[in-house]
VODO-424318 format. One record per residue (C-alpha): x, y, z; residue in three letters; residue number from 1. Coordinates in nm, 3 decimals. Last residue first. Layout:
% residues N
<rec <X Y Z> ALA NUM>
...
//
This chain:
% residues 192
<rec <-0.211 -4.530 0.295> UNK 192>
<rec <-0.523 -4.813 0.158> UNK 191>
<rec <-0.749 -4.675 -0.105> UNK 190>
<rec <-1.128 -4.599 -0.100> UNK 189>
<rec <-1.266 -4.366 -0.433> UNK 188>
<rec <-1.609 -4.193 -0.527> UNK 187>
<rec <-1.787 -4.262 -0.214> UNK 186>
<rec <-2.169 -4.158 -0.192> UNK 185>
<rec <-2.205 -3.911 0.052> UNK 184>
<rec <-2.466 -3.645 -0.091> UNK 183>
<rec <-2.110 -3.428 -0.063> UNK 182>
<rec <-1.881 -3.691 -0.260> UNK 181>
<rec <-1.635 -3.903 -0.055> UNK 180>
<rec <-1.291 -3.962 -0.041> UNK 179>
<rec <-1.224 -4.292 0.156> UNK 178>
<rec <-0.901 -4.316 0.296> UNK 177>
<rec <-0.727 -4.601 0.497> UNK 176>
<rec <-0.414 -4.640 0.717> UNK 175>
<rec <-0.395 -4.397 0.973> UNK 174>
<rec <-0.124 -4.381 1.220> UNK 173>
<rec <0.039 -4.044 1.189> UNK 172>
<rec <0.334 -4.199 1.005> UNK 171>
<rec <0.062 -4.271 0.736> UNK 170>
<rec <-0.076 -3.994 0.705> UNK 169>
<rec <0.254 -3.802 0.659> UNK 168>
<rec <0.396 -4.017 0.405> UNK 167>
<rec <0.071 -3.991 0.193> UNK 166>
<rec <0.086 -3.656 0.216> UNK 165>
<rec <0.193 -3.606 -0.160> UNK 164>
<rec <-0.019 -3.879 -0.288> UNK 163>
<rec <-0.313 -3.717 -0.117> UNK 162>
<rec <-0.270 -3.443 -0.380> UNK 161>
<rec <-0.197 -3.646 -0.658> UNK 160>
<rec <-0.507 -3.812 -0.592> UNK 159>
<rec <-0.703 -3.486 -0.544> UNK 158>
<rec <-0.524 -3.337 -0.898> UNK 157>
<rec <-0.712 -3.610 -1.112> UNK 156>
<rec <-1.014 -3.447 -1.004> UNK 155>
<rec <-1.289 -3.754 -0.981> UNK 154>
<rec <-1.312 -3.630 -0.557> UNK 153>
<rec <-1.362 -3.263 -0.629> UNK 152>
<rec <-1.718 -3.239 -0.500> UNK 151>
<rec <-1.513 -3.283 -0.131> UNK 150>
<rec <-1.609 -3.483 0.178> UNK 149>
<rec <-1.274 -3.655 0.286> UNK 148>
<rec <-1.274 -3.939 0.533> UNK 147>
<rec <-0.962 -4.073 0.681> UNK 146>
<rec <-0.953 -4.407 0.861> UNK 145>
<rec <-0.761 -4.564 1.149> UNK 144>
<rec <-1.038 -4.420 1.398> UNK 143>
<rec <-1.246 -4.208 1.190> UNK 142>
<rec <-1.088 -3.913 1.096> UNK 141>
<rec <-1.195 -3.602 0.929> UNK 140>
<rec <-1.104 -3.415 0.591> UNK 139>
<rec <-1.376 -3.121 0.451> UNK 138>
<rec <-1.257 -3.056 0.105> UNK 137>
<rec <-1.193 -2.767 -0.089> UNK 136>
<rec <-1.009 -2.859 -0.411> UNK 135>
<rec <-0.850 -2.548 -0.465> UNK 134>
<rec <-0.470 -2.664 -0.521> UNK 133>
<rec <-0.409 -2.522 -0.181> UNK 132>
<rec <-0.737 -2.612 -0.018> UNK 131>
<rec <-0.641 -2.964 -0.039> UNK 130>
<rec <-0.313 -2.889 0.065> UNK 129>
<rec <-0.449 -2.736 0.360> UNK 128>
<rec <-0.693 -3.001 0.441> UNK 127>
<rec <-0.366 -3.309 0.389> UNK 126>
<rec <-0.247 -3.069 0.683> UNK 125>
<rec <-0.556 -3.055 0.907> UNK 124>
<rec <-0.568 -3.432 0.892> UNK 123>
<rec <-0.179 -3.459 0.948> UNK 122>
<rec <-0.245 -3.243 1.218> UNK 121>
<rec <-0.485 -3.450 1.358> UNK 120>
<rec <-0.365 -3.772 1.311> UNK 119>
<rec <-0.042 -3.636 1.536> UNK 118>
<rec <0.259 -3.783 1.377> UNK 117>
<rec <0.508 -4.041 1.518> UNK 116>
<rec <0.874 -3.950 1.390> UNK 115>
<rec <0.979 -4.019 1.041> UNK 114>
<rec <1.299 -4.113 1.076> UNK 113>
<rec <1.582 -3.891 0.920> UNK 112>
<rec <1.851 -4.060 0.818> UNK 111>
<rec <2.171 -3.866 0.970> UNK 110>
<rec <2.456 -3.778 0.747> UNK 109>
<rec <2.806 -4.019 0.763> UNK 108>
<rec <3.088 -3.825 0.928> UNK 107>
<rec <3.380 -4.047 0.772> UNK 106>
<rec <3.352 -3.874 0.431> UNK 105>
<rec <3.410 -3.545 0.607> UNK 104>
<rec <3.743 -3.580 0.739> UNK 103>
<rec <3.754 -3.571 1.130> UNK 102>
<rec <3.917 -3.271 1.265> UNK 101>
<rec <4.214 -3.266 1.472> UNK 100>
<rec <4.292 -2.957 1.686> UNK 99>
<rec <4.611 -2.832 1.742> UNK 98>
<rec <4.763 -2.751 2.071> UNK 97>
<rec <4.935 -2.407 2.127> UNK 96>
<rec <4.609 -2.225 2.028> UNK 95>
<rec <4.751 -1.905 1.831> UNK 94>
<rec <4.800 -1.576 2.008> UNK 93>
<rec <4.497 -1.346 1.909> UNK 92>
<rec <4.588 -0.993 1.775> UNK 91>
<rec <4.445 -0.703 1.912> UNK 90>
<rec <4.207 -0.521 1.728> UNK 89>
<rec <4.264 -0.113 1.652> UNK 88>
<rec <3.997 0.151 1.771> UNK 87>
<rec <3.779 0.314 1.475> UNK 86>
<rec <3.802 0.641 1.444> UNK 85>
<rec <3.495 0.920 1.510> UNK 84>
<rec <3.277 0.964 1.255> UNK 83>
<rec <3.228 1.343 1.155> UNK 82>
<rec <2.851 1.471 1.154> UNK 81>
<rec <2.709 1.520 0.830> UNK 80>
<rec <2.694 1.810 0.660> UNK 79>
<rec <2.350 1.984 0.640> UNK 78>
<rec <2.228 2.038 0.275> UNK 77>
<rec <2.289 2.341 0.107> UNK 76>
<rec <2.035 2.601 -0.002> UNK 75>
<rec <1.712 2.631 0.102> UNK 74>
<rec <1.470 2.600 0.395> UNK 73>
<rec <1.154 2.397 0.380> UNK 72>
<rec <1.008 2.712 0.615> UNK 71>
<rec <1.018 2.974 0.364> UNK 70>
<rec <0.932 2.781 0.110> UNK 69>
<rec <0.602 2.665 0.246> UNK 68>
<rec <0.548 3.044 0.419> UNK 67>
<rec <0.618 3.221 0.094> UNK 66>
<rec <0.342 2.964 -0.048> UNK 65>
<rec <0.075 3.059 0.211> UNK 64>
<rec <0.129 3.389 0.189> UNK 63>
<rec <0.042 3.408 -0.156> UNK 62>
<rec <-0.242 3.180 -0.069> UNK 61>
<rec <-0.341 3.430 0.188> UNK 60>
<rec <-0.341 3.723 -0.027> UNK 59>
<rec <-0.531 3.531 -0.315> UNK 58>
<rec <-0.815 3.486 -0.048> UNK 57>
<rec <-0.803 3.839 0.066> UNK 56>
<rec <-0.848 3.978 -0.314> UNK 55>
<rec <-1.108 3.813 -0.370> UNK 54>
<rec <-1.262 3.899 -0.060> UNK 53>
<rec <-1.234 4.259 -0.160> UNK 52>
<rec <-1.414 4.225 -0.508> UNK 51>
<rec <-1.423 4.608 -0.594> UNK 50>
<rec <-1.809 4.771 -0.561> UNK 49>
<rec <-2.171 4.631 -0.726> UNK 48>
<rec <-2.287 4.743 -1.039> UNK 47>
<rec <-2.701 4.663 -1.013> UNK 46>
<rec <-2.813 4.446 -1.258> UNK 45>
<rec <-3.062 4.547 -1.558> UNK 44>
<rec <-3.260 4.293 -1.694> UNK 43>
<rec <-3.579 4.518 -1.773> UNK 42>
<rec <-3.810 4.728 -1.530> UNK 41>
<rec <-3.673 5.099 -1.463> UNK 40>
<rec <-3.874 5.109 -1.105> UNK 39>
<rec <-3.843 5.427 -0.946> UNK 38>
<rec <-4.006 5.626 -1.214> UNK 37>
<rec <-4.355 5.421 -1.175> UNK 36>
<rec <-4.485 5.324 -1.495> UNK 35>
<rec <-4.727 5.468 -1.723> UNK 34>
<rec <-5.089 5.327 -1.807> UNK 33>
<rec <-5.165 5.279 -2.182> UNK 32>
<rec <-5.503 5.124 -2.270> UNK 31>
<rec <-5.703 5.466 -2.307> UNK 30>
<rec <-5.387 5.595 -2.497> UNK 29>
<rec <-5.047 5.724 -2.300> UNK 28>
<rec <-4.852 5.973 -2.526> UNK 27>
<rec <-4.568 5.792 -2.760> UNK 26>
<rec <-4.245 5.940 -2.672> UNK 25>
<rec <-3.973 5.941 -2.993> UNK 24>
<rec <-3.760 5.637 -3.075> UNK 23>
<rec <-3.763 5.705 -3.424> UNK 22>
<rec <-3.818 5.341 -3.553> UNK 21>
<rec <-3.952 5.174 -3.260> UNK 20>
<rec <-4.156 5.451 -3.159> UNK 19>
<rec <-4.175 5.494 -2.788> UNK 18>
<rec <-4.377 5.395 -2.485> UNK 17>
<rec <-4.516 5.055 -2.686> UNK 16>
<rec <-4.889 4.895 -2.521> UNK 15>
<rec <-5.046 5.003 -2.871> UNK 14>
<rec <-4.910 4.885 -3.172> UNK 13>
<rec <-4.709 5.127 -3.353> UNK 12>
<rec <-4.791 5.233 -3.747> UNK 11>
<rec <-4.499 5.490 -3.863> UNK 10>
<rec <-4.598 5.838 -3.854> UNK 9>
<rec <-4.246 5.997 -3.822> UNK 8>
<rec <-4.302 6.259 -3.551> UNK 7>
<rec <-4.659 6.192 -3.392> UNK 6>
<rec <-4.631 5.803 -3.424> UNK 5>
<rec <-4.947 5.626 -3.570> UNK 4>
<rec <-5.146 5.420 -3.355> UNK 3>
<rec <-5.287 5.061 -3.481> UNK 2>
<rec <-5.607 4.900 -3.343> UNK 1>
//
């Protein structure tokens, strides 16, 4: 059910307040009710006043950098202090009576001797070296024997490993090792 508009007569569907074409008022029909004045509808946003706090905040950061520079000081660097002289040596008299030094190839070098080891720490240091070259391994004694519980027992590396503290072991008083898998079974036995 089509209206026509009063002024140009174009066809308007009702619920419309003015013409589309002409814009002019369209009276209420039957299923027409008018709005309130007051309230203009649509998507219409208030205008609000000047953006004061935006204006504080880039005040203070203003402020902020004049105080930064401000404080970092400028221009030349401080001189250093002077250094006061340095006071003259005195001379040493010479020692009347000459001494008389041995010549070197007579002084022969010291052999070192293994001195007696503690099994312990030459358990806990064949352990590092174990864990060195990542071949974890538990290592403990049993009286004259060393037991180590390692997966890594068939690595070519463990022997070479226990090779190098061999020395060590053996000045410590133990004389046997047995490297043995984690179930226990025992992959290698060899005398220090």
């Amino acid at each position: 059910m089509n209206t026509a508009c009063p002024a140009c007569g174009v066809a308007v569907v009702p619920g419309y307040v003015r013409c589309p074409k002409c814009h002019a008022a369209l009276a209420p029909g039957p299923a027409r009710t008018l709005r309130p004045v007051g309230d203009p509808g649509g998507t219409a946003v208030a205008r609000k006043g000047f953006p004061i706090s935006a204006v504080i905040v880039a005040l203070g950061v203003l402020a902020a950098i004049i105080l930064l520079f401000g404080v970092r000081g400028g221009g030349k660097p401080a001189r250093p202090a002077p250094v006061a002289p340095v006071a003259p040596v005195e001379a040493v008299a010479p020692d009347p009576q000459p001494r008389v030094v041995a010549p070197a190839a007579a002084v022969a070098a010291p052999v070192p001797v293994p001195r007696p080891q503690d099994p312990a720490a030459a358990a806990a240091d064949l352990e590092r070296t174990l864990r060195g070259q990542r071949l974890w391994g538990r290592v403990e004694i049993s009286g004259p024997r060393l037991d180590v519980r390692s997966g890594s027992c068939a690595d070519p590396a463990m022997r070479s490993a226990i090779q190098g503290t061999q020395r060590l072991l053996r000045s410590a008083g133990l004389t046997k090792l047995r490297c043995l898998e984690q179930s226990g079974a025992i992959v290698f036995e060899r005398d220090l």
